[in-house]
C-alpha positions as CSV (number, residue, x, y, z in Angstrom):
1,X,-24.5,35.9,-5.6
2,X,-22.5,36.9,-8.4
3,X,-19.3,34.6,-7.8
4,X,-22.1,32.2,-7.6
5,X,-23.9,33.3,-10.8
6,X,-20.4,33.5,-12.7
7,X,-19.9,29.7,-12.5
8,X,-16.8,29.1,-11.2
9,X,-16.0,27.5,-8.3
10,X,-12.5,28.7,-7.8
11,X,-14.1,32.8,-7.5
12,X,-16.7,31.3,-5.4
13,X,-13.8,29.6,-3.2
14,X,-11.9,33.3,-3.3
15,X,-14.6,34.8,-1.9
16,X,-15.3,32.8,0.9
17,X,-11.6,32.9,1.6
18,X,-11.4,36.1,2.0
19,X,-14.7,36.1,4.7
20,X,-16.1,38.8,2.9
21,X,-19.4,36.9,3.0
22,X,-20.6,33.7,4.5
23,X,-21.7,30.6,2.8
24,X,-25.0,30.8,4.6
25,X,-25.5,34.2,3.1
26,X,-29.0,34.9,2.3
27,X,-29.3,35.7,-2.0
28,X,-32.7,37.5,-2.1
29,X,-35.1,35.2,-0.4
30,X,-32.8,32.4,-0.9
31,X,-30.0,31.0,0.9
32,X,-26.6,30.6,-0.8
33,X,-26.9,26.4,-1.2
34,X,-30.7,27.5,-2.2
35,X,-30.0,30.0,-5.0
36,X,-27.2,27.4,-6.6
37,X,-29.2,24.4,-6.8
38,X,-32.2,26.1,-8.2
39,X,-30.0,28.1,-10.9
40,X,-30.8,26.0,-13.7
41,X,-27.8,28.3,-15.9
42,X,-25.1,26.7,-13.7
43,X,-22.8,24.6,-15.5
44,X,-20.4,23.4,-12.7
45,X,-23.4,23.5,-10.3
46,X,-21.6,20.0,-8.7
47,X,-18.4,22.2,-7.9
48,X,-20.4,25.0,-6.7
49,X,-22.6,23.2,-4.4
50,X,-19.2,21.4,-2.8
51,X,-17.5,24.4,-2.6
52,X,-20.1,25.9,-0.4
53,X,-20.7,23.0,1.8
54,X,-17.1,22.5,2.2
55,X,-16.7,26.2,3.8
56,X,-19.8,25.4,6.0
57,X,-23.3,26.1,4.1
58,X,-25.7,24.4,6.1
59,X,-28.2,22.4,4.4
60,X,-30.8,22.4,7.5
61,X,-31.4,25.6,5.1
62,X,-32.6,23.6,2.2
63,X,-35.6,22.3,4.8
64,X,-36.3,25.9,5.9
65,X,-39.2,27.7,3.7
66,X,-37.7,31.0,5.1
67,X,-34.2,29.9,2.9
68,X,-36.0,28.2,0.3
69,X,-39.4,29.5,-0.9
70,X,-41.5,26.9,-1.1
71,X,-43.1,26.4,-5.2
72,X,-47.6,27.3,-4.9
73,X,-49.5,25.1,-7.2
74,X,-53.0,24.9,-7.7
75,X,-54.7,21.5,-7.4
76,X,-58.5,20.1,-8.4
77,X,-59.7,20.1,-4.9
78,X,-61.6,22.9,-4.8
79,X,-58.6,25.7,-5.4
80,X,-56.6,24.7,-2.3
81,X,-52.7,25.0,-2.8
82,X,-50.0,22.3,-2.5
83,X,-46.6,24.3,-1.4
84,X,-43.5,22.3,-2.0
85,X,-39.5,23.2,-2.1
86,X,-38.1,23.8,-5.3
87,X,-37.4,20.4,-7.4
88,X,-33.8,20.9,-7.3
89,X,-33.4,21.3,-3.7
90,X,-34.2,17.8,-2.7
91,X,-32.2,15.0,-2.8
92,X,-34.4,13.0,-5.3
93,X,-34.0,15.2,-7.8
94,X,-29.8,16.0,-7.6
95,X,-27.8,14.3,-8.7
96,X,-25.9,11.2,-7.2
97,X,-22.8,13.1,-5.9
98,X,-24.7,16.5,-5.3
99,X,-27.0,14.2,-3.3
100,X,-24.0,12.3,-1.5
101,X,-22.3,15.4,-0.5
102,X,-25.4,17.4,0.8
103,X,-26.3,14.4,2.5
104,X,-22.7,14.3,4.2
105,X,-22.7,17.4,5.1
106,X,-26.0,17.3,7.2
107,X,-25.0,14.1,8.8
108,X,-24.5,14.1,12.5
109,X,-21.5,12.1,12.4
110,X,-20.0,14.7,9.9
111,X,-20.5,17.5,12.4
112,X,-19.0,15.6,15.6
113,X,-16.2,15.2,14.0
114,X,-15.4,18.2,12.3
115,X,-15.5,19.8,15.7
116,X,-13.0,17.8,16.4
117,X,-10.4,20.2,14.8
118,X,-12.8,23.3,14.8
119,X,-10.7,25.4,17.4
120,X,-7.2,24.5,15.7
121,X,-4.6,25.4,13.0
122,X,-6.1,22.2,11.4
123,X,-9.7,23.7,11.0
124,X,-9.5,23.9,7.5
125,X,-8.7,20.0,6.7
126,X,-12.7,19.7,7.5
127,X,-12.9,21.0,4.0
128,X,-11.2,17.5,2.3
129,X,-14.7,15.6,2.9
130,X,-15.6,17.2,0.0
131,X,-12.9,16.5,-2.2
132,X,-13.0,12.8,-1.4
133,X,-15.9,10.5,-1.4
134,X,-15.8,8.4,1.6
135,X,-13.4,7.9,4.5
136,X,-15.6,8.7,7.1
137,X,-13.4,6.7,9.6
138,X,-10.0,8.0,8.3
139,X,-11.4,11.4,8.6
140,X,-12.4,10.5,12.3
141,X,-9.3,9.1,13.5
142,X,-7.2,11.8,11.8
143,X,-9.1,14.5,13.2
144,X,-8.5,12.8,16.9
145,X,-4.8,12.6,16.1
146,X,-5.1,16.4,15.2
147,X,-7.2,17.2,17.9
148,X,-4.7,16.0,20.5
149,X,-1.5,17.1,18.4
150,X,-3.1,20.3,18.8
151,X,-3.5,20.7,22.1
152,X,0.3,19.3,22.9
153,X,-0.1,15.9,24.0
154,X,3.0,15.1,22.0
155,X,6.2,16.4,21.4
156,X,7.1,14.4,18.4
157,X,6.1,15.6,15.2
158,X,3.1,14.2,13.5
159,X,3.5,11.2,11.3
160,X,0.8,9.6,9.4
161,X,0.8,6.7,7.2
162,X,-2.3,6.4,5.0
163,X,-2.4,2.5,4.1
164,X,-4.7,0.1,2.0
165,X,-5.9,-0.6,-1.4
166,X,-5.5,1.5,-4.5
167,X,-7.9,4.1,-5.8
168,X,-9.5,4.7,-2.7
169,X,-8.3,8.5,-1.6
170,X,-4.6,8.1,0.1
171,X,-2.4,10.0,-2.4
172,X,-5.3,12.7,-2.6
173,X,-5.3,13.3,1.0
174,X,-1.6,13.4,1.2
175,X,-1.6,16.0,-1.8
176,X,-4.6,18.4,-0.7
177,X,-2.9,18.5,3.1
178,X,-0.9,21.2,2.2
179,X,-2.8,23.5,0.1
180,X,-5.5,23.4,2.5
181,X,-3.2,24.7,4.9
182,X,-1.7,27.3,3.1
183,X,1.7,25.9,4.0
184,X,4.3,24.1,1.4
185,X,4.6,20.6,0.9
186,X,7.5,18.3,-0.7
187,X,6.8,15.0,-2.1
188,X,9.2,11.9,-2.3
189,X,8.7,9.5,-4.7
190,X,10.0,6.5,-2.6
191,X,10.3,4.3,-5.9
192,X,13.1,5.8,-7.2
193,X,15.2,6.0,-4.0
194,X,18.6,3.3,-3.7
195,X,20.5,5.3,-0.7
196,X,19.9,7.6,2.1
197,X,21.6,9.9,0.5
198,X,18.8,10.0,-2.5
199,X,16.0,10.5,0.3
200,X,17.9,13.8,1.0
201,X,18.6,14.8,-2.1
202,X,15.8,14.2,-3.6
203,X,13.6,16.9,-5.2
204,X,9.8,17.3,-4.8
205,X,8.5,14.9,-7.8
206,X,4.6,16.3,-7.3
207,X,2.8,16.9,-11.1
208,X,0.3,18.7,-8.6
209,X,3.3,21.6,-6.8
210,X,4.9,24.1,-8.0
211,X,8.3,23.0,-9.5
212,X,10.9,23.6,-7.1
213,X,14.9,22.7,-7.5
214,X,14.8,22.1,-3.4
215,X,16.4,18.8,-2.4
216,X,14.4,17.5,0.9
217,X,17.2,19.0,3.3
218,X,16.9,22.5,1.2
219,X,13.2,22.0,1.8
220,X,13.1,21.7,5.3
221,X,16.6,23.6,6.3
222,X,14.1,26.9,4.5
223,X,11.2,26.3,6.5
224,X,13.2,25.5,9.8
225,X,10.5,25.4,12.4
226,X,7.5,26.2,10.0
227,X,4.6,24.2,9.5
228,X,4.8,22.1,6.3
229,X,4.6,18.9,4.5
230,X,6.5,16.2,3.3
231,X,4.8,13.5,1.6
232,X,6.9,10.1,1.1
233,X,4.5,8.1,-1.9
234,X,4.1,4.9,-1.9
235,X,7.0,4.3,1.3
236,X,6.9,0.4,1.4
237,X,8.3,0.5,-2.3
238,X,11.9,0.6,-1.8
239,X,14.6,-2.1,-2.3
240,X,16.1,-1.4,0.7
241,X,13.8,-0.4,4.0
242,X,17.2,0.4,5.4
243,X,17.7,3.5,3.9
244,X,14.6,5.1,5.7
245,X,15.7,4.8,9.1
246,X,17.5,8.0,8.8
247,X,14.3,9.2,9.5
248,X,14.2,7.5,13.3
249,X,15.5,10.9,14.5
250,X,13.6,13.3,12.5
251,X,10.3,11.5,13.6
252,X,11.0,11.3,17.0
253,X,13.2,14.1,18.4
254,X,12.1,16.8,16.2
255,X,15.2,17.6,14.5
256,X,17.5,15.9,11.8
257,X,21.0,16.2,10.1
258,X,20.8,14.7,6.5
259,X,24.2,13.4,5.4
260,X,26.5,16.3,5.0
261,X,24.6,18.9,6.6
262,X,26.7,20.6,9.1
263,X,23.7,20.7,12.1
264,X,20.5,20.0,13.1
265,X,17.4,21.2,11.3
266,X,14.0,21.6,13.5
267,X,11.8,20.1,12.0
268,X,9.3,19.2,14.9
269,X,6.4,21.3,13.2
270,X,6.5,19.2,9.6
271,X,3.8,16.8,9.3
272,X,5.0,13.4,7.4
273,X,2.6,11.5,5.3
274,X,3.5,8.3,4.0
275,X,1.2,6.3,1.7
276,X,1.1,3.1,0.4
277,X,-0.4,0.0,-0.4
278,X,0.5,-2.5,2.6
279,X,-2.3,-4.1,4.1
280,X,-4.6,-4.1,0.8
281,X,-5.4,-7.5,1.2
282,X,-6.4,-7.4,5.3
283,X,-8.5,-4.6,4.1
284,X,-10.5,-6.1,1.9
285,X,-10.7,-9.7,4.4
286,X,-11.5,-7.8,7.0
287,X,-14.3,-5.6,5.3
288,X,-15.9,-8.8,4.7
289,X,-16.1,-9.7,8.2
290,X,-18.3,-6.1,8.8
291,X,-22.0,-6.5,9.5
292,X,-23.5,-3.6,9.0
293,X,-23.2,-1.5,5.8
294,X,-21.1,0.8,7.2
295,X,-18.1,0.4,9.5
296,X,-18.6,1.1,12.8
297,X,-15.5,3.3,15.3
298,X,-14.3,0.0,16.9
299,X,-14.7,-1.5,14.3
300,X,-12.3,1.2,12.4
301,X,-10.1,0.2,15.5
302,X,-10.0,-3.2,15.4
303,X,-8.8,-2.8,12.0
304,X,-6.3,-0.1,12.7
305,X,-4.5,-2.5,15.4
306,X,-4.8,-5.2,12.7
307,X,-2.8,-3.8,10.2
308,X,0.4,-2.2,12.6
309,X,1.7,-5.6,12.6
310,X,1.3,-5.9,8.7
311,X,3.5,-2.5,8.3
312,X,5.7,-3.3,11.3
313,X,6.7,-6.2,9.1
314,X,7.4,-4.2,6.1
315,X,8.8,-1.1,6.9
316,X,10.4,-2.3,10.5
317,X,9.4,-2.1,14.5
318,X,12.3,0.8,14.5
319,X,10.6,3.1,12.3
320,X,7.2,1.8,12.8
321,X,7.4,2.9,16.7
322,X,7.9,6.5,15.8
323,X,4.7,6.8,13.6
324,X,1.9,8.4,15.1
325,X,-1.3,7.1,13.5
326,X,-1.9,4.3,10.7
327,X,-4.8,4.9,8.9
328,X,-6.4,2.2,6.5
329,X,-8.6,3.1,4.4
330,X,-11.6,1.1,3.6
331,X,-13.5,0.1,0.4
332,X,-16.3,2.3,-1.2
333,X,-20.2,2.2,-0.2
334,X,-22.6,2.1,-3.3
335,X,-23.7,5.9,-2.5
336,X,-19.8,6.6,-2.3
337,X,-19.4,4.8,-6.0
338,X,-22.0,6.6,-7.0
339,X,-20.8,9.9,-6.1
340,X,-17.0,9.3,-7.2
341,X,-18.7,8.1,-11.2
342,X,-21.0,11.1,-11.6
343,X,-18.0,13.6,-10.5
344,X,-15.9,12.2,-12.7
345,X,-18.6,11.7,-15.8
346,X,-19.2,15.9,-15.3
347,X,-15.0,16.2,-14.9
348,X,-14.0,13.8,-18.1
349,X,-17.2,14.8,-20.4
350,X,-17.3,18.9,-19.7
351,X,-19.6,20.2,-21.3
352,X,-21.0,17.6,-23.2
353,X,-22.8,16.6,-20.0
354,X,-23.9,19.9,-18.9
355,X,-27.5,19.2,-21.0
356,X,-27.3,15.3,-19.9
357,X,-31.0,14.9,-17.9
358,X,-30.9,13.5,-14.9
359,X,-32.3,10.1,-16.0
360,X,-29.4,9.8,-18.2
361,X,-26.7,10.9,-15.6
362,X,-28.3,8.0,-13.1
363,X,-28.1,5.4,-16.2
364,X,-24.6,6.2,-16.9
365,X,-23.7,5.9,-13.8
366,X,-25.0,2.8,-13.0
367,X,-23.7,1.3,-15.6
368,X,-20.0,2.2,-14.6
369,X,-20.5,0.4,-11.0
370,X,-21.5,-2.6,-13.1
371,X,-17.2,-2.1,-14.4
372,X,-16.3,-1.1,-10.9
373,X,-13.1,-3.6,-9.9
374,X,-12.4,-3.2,-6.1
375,X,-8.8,-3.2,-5.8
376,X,-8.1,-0.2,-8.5
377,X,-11.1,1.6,-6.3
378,X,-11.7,4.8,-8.3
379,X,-9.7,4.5,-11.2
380,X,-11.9,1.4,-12.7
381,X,-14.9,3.9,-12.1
382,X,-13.1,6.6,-14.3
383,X,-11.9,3.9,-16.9
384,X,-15.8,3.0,-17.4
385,X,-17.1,6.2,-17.3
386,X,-14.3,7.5,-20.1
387,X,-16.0,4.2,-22.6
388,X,-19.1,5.1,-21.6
389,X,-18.9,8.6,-22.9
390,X,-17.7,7.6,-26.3
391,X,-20.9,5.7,-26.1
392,X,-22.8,9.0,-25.2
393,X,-20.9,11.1,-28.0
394,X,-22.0,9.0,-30.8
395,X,-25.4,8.6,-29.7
């Protein structure tokens, strides 16, 4: 109760990591989710709410009068009481994301594959649904591919490439892998390499990591046979596609010798993550093609054996072989725009939207999809909501 009451997610988060308490923890005659969404003093409510879903609060809770005493009133017919949850605690009255990520969280879907990776070192990846808005189907397939790493299907390190348009949640993913592992990660910026001997020299160039003067080899010669991460951003952008296939080895055998070294490093326990941007245009075709609002699995599938070809033909058959799982990800539903423009109108306006009514959150956000441009994905919503704002401040 009081991390909760202190309005900050991140002592909220400490808490729960420590497993002192659980985030279906009963707060009086409330539960946890319960006592935050009806503590009208909350600033970072938003934050507060995802934090708790993301370490498991269950919001069958919200539902349960035992969780969530019910509001009395008295109506005209003759006395007789009409007993209803709190305001706050339904999804009409939260907000759009709030909404979108309680709803998410009680989804069937959501559950099966979150148990997926339940029983694994990778359990705590389930938490990323609740720092990205949508991605349902990359979060499926990736969970399968962790599911089965897991259990030792395969004895060649894990490589992932996160593919598809811009704005839509690959370089997030790639950067919150490692912290919510609790293991380090080391981020090549692929744009600035002209050799093989930059890609092994190169030092981690993450705004979002702690500043380290490790080259690559340093970085994986110092956790020899540890779980990390290296992240390769934006891979397909290099002059020379040549210069990557002194990573054939690494990705298939487990081990690797980067020019100069004087042996072999294991490095069968790093997981690689390369993102970037080929395939955009198949996306977006192929989304067309979909039927339903949503994507279905084989659908999802179809796509996925779509698009090898597309980075086969960029990066090589060679290297292309040795990757593990190619994961495109898709373009935004309207509930998942809606979500992504209200986070960032409460992240970009601070506290100058904490007295905003819930009227004019919805109208501000609507009015951002109307700016939304599909292939910059998030970052038009953020552009809009950013004018928008300077619209609200002189009002």
């Amino acid at each position: 109760m009081f991390a909760i009451a202190s309005d900050d997610p991140s002592e909220v988060r400490r808490v729960l990591d420590r497993g002192d308490v659980s985030p279906n923890e009963t707060v009086g005659p409330q539960s946890a989710l319960a006592f935050a969404l009806t503590n009208e003093r909350l600033v970072r409510k938003m934050d507060i709410v995802k934090t708790l879903l993301a370490y498991g609060a269950d919001p069958a809770a919200l539902r349960n009068p035992e969780f969530n005493p019910p509001n009395r009133a008295n109506t005209s017919n003759r006395g007789s009481m009409v007993v209803s949850p709190p305001a706050t605690t339904t999804l009409e009255k939260m907000d759009p994301a709030t909404r979108y990520y309680v709803s998410r969280a009680g989804a069937m879907h959501t559950r099966k594959t979150s148990a997926l990776i339940q029983k694994s070192s990778f359990r705590p990846l389930v938490r990323v649904r609740y720092d990205i808005a949508g991605q349902d189907r990359v979060f499926e397939q990736l969970f399968m591919v962790l599911n089965q790493h897991s259990r030792g299907f395969s004895v060649a390190p894990l490589v992932a490439l996160l593919c598809g348009p811009s704005g839509h949640g690959k370089s997030l993913l790639a950067r919150k892998f490692g912290s919510l592992l609790g293991v380090p990660t080391h981020t090549v910026n692929v744009t600035t390499l002209r050799s093989t001997h930059d890609l092994w020299h190169s030092q981690s160039m993450s705004p979002y990591e702690e500043p380290s003067p490790l080259t690559l080899s340093q970085f994986l010669l110092e956790n020899e046979g540890k779980r990390c991460v290296v992240v390769l951003d934006e891979i397909e952008k290099t002059e020379d596609p040549k210069l990557l296939y002194s990573l054939l080895m690494p990705w298939e055998l487990g081990r690797c010798s980067p020019p100069g070294g004087d042996r072999h490093i294991d490095v069968k326990n790093v997981i690689w993550l390369g993102t970037s941007n080929v395939g955009h245009d198949l996306v977006f075709d192929y989304h067309e093609t979909v039927a339903g609002p949503t994507m279905s699995r084989e659908e999802y599938v179809e796509l996925v054996r779509l698009l090898r070809p597309r980075v086969s033909e960029r990066l090589g058959a060679s290297l292309l072989s040795r990757v593990t799982t190619v994961l495109p990800f898709i373009p935004f539903s309207d509930d998942e725009k809606m979500a992504i423009a209200t986070e960032a109108l409460y992240s970009l306006g601070g506290d100058m939207t904490a007295s905003l009514s819930l009227e004019v959150v919805e109208k501000t956000v609507h009015s951002a999809l109307a700016h939304y441009i599909p292939a910059e994905g998030a970052r038009s919503l953020h552009r809009a909501i950013s004018g928008l704002l300077l619209d609200i401040s002189e009002s």
